[in-house]
Structures are given as C-alpha cells and as structure tokens.
C-alpha positions as CSV (number, residue, x, y, z in Angstrom):
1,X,126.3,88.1,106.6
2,X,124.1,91.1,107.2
3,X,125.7,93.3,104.4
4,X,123.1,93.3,101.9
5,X,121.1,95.2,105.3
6,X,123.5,98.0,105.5
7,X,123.9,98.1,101.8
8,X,119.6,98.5,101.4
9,X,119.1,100.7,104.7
10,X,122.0,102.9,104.0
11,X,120.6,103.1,99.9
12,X,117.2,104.2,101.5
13,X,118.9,106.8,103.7
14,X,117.8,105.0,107.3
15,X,120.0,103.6,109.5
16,X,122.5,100.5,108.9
17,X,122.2,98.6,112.6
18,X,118.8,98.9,112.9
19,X,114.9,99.4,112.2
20,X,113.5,103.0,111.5
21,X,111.7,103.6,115.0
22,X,108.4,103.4,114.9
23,X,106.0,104.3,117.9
24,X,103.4,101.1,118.1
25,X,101.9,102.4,121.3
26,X,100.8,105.8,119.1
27,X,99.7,103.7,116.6
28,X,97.6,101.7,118.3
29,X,95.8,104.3,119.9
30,X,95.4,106.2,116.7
31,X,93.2,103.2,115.7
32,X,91.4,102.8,118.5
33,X,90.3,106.3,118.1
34,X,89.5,105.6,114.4
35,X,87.6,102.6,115.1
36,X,85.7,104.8,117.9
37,X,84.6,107.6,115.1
38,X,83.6,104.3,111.8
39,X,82.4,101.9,114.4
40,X,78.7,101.5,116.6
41,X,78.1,100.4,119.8
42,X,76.7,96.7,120.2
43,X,74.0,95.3,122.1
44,X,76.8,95.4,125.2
45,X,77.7,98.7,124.2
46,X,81.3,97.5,123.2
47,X,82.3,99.4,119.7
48,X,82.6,97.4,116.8
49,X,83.3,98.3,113.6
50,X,83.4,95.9,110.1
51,X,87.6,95.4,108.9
52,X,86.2,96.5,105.3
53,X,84.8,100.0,106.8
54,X,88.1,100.6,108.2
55,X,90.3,99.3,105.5
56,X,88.3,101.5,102.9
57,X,88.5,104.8,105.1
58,X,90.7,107.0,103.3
59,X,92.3,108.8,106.4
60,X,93.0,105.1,107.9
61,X,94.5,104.6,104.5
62,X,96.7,107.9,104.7
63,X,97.7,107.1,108.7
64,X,98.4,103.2,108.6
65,X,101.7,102.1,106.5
66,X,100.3,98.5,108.0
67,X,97.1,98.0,109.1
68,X,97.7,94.8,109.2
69,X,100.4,95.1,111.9
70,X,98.7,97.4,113.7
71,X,95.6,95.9,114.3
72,X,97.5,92.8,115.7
73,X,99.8,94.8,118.2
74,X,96.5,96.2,119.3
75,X,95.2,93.0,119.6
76,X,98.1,91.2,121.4
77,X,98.2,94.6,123.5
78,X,94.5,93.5,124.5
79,X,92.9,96.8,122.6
80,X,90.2,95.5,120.6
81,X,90.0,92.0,119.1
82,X,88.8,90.2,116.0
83,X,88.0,86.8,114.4
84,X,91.6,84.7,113.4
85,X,95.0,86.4,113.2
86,X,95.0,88.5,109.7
87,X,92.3,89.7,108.1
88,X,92.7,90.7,104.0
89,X,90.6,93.2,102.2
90,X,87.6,91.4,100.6
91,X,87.4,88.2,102.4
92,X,88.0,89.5,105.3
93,X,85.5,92.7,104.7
94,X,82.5,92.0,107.2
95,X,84.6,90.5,110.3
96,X,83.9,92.7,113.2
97,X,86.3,94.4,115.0
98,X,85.4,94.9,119.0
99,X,87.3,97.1,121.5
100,X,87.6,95.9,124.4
101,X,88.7,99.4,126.4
C-alpha cells in the first residue's frame, strides 16, 4: 500500500499521513506582488510581465519552490492569466503574463 509514503516522509522528517502544509493563498499573492514590481502596464493598463523576466528574477527564484504550481493556482484562482497551461523556461520565455486584479 502506502508504506513506501511513510517510509520517504518519515526519512525526510515530515509527516507520515499527509503533505507538508503549504499556504497557496500566500503564495499566490506573493506573486502577484512580484509580477506588480518586473511587469508594465498595457495599453488597458492591466500589468503584464514576460514568464522569462519572472522565471530569471533571482528573488522569485529564492521565494517559489514551484513556479510552475504557483502561477496555475493563481490562474485557476482567477489572479492573472497566461497563454496554455505550463509554461517552461526558454520556450516559454516571452509569453505574457496579465493580472487580472
């Protein structure tokens, strides 16, 4: 069954019935606020900022474990949006990234 699970989370020291808790919400709106200070307004005055800008950012690097994962919860949470569902350093680099609060 599941014991492999406990045998890995207990070997890393977490918890061996569940996930480390991690606080999305907080997340999110730590990168709203760094796509806010990287990003420029556009001709509607929504901020956008380019997914290579923000991947490259060296505090964005040191905050997000996951950007990935935390730019879609903030897009299924209806923060900002962007172009398909993953976005990957180099191809992805000049797809905008456009809040939407």
């Amino acid at each position: 069954g599941r014991s492999w699970w406990r045998r890995a989370r207990a070997r890393a020291g977490g918890c061996a019935h569940r996930a480390p808790f991690m606080d999305v919400d907080a997340e999110v709106d730590a990168l709203c606020q760094h796509c806010k200070r990287l990003g420029h307004p556009n001709a509607t005055g929504a901020i956008v900022v380019k997914f290579g800008v923000l991947f490259k950012d060296e505090t964005c690097a040191n905050t997000f474990e996951a950007l990935n994962g935390t730019l879609r919860a903030a897009k299924k949470r209806k923060k900002l949006t962007f172009q398909g569902d993953m976005l990957l350093q180099g191809v992805s680099d000049d797809v905008d990234i456009t809040l939407l609060e």
